[in-house]
N, CA, C and O atoms as a GROMACS GRO file, in nm:
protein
  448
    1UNK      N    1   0.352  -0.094   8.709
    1UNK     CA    2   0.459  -0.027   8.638
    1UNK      C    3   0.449  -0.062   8.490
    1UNK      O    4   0.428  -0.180   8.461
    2UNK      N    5   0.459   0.014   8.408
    2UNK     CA    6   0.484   0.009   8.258
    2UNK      C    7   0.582  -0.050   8.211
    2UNK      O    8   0.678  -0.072   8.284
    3UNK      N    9   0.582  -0.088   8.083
    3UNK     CA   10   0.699  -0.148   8.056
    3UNK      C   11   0.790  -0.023   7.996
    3UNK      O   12   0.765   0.094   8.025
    4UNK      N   13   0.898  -0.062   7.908
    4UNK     CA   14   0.997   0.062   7.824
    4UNK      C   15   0.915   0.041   7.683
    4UNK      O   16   0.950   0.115   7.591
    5UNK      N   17   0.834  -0.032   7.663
    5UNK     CA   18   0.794  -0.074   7.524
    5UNK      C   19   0.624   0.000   7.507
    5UNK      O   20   0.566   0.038   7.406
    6UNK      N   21   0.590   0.000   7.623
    6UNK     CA   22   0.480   0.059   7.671
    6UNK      C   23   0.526   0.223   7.669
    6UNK      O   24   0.439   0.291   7.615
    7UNK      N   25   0.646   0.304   7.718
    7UNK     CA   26   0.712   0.432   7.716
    7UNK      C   27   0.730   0.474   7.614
    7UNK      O   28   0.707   0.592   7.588
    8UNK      N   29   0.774   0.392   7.532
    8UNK     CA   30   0.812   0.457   7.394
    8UNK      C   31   0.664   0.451   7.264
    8UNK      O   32   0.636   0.535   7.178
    9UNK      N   33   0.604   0.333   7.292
    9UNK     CA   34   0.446   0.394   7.246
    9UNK      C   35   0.396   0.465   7.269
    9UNK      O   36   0.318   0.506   7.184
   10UNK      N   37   0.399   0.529   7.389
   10UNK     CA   38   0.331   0.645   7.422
   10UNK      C   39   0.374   0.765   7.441
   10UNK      O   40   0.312   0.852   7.503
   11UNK      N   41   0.491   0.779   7.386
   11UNK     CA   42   0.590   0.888   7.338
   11UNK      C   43   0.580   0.928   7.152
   11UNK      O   44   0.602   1.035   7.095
   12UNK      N   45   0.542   0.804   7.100
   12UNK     CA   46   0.508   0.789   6.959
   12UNK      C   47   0.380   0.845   6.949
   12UNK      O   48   0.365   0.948   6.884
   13UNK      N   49   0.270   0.781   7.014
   13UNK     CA   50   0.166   0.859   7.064
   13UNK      C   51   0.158   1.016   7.065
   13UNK      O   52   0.081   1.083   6.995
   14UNK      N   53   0.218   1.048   7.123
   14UNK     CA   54   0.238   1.225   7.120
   14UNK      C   55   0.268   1.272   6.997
   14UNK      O   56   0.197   1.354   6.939
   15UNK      N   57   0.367   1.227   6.953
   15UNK     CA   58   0.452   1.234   6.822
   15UNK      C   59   0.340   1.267   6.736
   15UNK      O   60   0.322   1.364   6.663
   16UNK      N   61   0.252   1.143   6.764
   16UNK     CA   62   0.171   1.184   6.597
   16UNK      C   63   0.028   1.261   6.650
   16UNK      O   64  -0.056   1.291   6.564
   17UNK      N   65   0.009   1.284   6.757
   17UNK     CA   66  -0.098   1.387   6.806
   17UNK      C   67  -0.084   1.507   6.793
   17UNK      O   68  -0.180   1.583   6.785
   18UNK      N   69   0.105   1.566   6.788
   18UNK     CA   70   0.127   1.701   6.743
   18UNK      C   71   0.140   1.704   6.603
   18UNK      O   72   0.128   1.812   6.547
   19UNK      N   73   0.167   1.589   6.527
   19UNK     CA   74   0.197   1.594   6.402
   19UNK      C   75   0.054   1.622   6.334
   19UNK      O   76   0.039   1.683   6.228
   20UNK      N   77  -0.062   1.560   6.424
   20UNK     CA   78  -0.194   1.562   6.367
   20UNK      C   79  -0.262   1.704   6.376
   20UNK      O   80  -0.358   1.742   6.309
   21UNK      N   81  -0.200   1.768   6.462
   21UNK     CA   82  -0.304   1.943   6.476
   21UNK      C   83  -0.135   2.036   6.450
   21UNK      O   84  -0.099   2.131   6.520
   22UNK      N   85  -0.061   1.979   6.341
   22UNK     CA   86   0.107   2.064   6.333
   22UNK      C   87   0.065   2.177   6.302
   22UNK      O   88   0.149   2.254   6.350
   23UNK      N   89  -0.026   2.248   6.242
   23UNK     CA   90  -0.041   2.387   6.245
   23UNK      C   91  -0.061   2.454   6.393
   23UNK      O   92  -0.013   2.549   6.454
   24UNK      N   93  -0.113   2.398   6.407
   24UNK     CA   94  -0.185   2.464   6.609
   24UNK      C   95  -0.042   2.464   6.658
   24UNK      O   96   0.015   2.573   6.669
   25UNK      N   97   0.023   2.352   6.689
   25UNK     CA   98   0.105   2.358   6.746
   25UNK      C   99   0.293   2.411   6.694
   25UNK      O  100   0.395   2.434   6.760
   26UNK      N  101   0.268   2.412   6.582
   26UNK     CA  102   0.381   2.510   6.525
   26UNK      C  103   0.356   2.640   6.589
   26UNK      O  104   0.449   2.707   6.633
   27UNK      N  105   0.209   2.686   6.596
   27UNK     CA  106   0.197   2.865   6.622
   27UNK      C  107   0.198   2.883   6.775
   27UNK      O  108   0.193   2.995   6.827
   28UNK      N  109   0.205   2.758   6.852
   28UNK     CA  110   0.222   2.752   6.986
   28UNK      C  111   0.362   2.795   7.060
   28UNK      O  112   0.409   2.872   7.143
   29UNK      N  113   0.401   2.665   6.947
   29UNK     CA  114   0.550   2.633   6.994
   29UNK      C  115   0.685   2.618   6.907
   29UNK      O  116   0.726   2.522   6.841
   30UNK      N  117   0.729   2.722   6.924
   30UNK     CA  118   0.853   2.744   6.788
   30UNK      C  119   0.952   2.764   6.788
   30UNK      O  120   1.011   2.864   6.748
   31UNK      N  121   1.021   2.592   6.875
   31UNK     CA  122   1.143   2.588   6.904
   31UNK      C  123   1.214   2.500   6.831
   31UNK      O  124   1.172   2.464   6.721
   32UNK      N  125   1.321   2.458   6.878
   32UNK     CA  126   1.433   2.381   6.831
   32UNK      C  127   1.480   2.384   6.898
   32UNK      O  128   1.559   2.477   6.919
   33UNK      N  129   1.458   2.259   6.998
   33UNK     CA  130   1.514   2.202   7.099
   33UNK      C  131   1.539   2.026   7.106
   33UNK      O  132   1.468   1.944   7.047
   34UNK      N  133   1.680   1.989   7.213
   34UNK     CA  134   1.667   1.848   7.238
   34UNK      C  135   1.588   1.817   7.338
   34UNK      O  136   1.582   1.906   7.423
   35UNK      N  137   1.526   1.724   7.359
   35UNK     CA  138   1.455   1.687   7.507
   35UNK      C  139   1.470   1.544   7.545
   35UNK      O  140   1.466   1.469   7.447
   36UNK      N  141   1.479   1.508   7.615
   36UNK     CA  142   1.519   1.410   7.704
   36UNK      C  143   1.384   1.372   7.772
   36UNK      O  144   1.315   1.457   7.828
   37UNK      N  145   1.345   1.224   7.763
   37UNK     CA  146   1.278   1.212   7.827
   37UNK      C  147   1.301   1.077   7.957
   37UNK      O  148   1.313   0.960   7.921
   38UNK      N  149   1.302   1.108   8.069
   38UNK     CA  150   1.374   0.971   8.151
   38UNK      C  151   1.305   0.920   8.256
   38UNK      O  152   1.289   0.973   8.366
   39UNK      N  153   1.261   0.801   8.213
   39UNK     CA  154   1.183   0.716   8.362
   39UNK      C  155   1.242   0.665   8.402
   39UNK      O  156   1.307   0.565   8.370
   40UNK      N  157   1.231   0.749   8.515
   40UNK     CA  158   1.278   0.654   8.691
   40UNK      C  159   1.300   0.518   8.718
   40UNK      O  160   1.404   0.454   8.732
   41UNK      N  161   1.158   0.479   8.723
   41UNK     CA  162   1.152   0.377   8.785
   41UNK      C  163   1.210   0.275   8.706
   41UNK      O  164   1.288   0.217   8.781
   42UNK      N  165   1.213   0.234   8.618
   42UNK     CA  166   1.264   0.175   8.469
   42UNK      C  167   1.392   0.154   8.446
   42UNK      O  168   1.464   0.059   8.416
   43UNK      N  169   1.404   0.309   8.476
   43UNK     CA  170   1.596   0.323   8.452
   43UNK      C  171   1.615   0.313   8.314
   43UNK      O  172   1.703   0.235   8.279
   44UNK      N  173   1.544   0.383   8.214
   44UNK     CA  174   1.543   0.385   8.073
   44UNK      C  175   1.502   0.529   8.022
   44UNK      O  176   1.409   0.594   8.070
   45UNK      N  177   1.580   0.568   7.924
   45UNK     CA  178   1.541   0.714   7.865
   45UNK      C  179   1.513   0.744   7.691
   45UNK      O  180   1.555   0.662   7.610
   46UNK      N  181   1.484   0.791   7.673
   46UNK     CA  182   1.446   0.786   7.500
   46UNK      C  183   1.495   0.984   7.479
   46UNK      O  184   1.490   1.056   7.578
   47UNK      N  185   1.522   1.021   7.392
   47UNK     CA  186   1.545   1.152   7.340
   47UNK      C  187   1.537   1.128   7.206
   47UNK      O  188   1.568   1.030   7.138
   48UNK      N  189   1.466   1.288   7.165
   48UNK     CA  190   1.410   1.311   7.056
   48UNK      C  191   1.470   1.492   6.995
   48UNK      O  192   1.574   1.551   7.025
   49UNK      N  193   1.383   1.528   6.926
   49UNK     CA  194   1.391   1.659   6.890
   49UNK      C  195   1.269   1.730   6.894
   49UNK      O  196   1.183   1.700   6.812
   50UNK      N  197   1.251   1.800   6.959
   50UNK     CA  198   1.137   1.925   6.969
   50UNK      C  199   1.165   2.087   6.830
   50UNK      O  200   1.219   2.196   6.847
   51UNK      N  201   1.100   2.030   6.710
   51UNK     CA  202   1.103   2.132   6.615
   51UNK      C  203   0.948   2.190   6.594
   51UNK      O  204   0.865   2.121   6.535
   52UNK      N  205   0.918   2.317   6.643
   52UNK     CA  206   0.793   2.372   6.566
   52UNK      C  207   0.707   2.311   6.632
   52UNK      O  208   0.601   2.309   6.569
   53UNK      N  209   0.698   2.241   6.763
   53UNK     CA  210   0.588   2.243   6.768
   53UNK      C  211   0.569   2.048   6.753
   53UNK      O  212   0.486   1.977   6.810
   54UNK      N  213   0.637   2.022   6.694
   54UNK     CA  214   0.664   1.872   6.629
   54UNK      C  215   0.742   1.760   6.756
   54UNK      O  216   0.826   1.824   6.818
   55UNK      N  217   0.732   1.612   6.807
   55UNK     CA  218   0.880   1.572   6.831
   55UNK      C  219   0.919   1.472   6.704
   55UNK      O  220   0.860   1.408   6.618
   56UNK      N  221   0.980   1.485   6.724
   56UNK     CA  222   1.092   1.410   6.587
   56UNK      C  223   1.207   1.321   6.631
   56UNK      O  224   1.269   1.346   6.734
   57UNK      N  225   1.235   1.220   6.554
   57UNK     CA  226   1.336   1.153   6.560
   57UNK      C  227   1.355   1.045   6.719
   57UNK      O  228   1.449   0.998   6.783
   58UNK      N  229   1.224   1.046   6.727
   58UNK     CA  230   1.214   0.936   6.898
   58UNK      C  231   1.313   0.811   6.889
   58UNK      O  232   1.297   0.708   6.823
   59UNK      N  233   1.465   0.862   7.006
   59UNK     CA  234   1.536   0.780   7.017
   59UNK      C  235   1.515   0.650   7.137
   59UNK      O  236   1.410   0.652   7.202
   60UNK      N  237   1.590   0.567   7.156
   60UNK     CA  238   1.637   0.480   7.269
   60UNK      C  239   1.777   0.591   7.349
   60UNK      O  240   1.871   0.660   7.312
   61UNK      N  241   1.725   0.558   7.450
   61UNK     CA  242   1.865   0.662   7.494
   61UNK      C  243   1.864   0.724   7.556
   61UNK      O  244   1.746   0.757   7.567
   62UNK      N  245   1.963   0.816   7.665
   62UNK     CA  246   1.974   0.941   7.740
   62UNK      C  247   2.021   1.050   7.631
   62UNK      O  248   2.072   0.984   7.541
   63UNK      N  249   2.027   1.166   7.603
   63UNK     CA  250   2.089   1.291   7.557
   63UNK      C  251   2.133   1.344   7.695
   63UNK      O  252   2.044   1.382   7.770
   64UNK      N  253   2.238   1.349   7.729
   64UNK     CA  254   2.307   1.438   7.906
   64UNK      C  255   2.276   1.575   7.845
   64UNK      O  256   2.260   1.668   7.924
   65UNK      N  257   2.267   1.597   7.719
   65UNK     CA  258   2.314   1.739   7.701
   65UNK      C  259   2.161   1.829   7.621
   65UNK      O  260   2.149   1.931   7.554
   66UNK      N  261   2.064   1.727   7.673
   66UNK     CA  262   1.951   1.738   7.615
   66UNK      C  263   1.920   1.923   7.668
   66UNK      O  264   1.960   1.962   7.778
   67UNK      N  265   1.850   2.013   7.575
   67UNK     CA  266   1.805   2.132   7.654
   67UNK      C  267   1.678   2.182   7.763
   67UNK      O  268   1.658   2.271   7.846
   68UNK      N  269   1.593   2.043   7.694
   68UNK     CA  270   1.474   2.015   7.751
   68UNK      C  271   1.460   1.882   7.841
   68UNK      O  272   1.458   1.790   7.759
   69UNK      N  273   1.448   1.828   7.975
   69UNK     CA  274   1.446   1.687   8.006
   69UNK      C  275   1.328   1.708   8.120
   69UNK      O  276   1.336   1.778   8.220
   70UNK      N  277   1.224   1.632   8.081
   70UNK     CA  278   1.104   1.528   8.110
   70UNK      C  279   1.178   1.419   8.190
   70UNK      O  280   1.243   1.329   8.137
   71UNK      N  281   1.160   1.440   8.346
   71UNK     CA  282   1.185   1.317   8.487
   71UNK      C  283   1.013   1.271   8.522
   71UNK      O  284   0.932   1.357   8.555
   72UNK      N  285   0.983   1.155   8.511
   72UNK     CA  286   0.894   1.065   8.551
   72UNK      C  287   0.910   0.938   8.575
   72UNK      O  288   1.014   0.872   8.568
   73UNK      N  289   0.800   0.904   8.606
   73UNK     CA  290   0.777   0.744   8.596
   73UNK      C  291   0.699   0.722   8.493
   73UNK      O  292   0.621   0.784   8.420
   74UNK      N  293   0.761   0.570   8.512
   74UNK     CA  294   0.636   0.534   8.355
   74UNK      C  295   0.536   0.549   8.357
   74UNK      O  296   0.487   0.616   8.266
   75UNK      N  297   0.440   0.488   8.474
   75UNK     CA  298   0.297   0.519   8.482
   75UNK      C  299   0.260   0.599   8.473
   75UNK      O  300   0.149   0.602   8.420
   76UNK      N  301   0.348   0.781   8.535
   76UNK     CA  302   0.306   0.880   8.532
   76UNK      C  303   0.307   0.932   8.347
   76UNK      O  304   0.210   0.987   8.297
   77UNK      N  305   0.404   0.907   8.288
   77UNK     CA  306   0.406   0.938   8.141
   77UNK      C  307   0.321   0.852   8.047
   77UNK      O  308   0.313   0.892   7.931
   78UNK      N  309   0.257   0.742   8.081
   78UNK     CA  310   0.123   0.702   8.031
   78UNK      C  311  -0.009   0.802   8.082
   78UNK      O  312  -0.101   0.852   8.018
   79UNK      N  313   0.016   0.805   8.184
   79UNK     CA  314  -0.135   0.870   8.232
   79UNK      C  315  -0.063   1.085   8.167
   79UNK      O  316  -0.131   1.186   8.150
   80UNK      N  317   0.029   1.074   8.159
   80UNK     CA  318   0.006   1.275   8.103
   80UNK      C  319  -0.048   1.203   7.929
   80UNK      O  320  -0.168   1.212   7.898
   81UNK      N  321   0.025   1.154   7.856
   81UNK     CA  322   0.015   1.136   7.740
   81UNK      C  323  -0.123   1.098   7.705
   81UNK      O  324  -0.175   1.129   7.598
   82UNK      N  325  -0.180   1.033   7.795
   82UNK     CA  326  -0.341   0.953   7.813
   82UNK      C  327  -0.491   1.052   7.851
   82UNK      O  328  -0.613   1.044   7.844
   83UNK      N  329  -0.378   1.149   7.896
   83UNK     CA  330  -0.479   1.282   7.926
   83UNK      C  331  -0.546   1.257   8.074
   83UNK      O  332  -0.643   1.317   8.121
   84UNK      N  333  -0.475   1.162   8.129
   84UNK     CA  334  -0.551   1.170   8.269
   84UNK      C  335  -0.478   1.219   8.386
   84UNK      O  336  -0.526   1.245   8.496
   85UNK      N  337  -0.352   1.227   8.348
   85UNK     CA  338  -0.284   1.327   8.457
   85UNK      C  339  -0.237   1.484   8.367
   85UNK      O  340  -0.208   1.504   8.248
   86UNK      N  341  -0.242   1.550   8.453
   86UNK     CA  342  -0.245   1.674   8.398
   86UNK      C  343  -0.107   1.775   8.436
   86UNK      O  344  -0.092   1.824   8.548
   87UNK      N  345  -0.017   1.794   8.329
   87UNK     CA  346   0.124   1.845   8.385
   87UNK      C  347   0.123   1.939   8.491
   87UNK      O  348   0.171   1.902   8.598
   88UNK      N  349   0.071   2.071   8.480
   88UNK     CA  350   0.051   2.133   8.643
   88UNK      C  351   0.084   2.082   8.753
   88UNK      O  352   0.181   2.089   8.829
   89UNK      N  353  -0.048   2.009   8.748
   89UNK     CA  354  -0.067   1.886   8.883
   89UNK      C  355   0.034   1.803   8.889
   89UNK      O  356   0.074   1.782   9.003
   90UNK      N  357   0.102   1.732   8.782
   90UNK     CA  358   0.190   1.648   8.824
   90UNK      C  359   0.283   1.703   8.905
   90UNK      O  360   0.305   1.664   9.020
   91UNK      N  361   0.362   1.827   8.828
   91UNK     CA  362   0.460   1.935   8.898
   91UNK      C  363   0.470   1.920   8.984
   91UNK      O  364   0.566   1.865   9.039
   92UNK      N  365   0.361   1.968   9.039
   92UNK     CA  366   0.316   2.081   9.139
   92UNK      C  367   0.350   1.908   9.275
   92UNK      O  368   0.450   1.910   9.346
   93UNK      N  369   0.265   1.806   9.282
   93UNK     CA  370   0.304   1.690   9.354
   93UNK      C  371   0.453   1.633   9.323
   93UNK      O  372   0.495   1.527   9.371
   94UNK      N  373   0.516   1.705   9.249
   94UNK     CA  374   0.646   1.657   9.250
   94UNK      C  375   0.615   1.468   9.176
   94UNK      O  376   0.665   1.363   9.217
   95UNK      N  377   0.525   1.486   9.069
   95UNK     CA  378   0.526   1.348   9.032
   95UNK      C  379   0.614   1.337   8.875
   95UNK      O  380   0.646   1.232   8.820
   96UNK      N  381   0.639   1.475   8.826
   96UNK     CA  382   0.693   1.482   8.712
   96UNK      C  383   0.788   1.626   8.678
   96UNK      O  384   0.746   1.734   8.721
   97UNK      N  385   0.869   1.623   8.629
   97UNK     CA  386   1.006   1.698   8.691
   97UNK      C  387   1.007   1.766   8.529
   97UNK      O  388   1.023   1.691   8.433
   98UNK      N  389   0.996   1.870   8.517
   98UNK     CA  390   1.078   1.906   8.381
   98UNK      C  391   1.178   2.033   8.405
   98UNK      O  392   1.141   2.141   8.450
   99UNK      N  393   1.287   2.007   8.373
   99UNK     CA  394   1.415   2.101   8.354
   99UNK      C  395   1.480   2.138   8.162
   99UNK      O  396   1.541   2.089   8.067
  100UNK      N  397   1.409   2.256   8.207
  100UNK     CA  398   1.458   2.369   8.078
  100UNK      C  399   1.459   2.500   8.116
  100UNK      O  400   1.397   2.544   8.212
  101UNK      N  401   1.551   2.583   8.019
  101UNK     CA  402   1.582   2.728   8.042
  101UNK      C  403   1.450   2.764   8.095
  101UNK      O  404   1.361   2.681   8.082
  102UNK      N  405   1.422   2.887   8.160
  102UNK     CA  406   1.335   2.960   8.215
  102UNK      C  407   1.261   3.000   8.056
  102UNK      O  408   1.178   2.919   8.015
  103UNK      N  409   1.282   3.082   7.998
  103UNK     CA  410   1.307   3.066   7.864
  103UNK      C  411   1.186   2.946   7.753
  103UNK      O  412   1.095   2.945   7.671
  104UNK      N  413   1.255   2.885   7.813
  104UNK     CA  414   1.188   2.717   7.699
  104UNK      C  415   1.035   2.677   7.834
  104UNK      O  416   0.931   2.615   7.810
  105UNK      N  417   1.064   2.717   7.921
  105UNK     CA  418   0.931   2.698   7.997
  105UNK      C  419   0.860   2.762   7.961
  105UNK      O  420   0.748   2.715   7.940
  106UNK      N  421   0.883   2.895   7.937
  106UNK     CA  422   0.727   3.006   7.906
  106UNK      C  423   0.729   2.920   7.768
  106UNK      O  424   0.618   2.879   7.733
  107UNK      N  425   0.814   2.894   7.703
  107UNK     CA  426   0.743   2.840   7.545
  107UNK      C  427   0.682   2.738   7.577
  107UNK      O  428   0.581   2.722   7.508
  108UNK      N  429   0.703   2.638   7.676
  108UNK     CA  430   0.658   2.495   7.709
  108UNK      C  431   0.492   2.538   7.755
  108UNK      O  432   0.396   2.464   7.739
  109UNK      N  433   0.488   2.655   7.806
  109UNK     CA  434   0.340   2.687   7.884
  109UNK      C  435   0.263   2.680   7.744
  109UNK      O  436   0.210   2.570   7.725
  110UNK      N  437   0.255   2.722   7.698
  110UNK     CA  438   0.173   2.708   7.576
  110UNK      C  439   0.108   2.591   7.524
  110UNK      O  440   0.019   2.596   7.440
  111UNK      N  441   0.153   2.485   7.575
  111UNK     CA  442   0.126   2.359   7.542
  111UNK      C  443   0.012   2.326   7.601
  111UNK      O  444  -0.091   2.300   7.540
  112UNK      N  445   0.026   2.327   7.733
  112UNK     CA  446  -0.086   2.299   7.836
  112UNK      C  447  -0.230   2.360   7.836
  112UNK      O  448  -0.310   2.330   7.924
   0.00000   0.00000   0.00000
C-alpha cells in the first residue's frame, strides 16, 4: 500500500505532465471542472481543479461537491499515473471508479 505522501506526489506528477504538453492537452480537454480524487484504502482524498486541460491548485481534502471524482486505491493511482495501469482496464475490473456527468466523460475520453 502507498502512503498519502506517496498519493499526492503522484498527483503532482500529473500536474506537471499536463502542464508539460498544455497545448495538447488544452485542445483535448476544455473544461472547468472540480475533481475529487479519493483513496480507499487510505481513507484520504486530495481535490484540485481541472482547467483546459491543466490540474491546478492540488488540495489535501475531500470536495463532496466535486463535479468530477476519481475512486481508487493508492497503488492503483500510482500504477495509472506511472503508466502501467491503464484507465479502461482499470474500469472495466472495477479497480478504479470515476463519476462525472455523462457529458464530462466524453470530454474525459480524450485523455486516454
Amino acid at each position: 500500500m502507498a502512503t498519502e505522501q506517496e498519493c499526492r506526489k503522484a498527483l503532482e506528477q500529473l500536474a506537471q505532465r499536463l502542464a508539460a504538453n498544455a497545448q495538447d492537452a488544452r485542445s483535448r480537454l476544455d473544461l472547468d471542472r472540480t475533481l475529487a480524487c479519493r483513496i480507499t484504502d487510505l481513507g484520504v482524498a486530495f481535490h484540485a481543479r481541472l482547467l483546459n486541460g491543466q490540474l491546478l491548485d492540488i488540495t489535501d481534502g475531500d470536495d463532496p461537491r466535486a463535479k468530477i471524482a476519481l475512486i481508487t486505491t493508492s497503488d492503483d493511482l500510482l500504477a495509472l499515473v506511472a503508466g502501467t495501469l491503464a484507465l479502461p482496464q482499470a474500469m472495466a475490473a472495477r479497480r478504479v471508479s470515476l463519476k462525472a456527468s455523462p457529458f464530462d466523460l466524453l470530454k474525459l475520453r480524450k485523455l486516454l
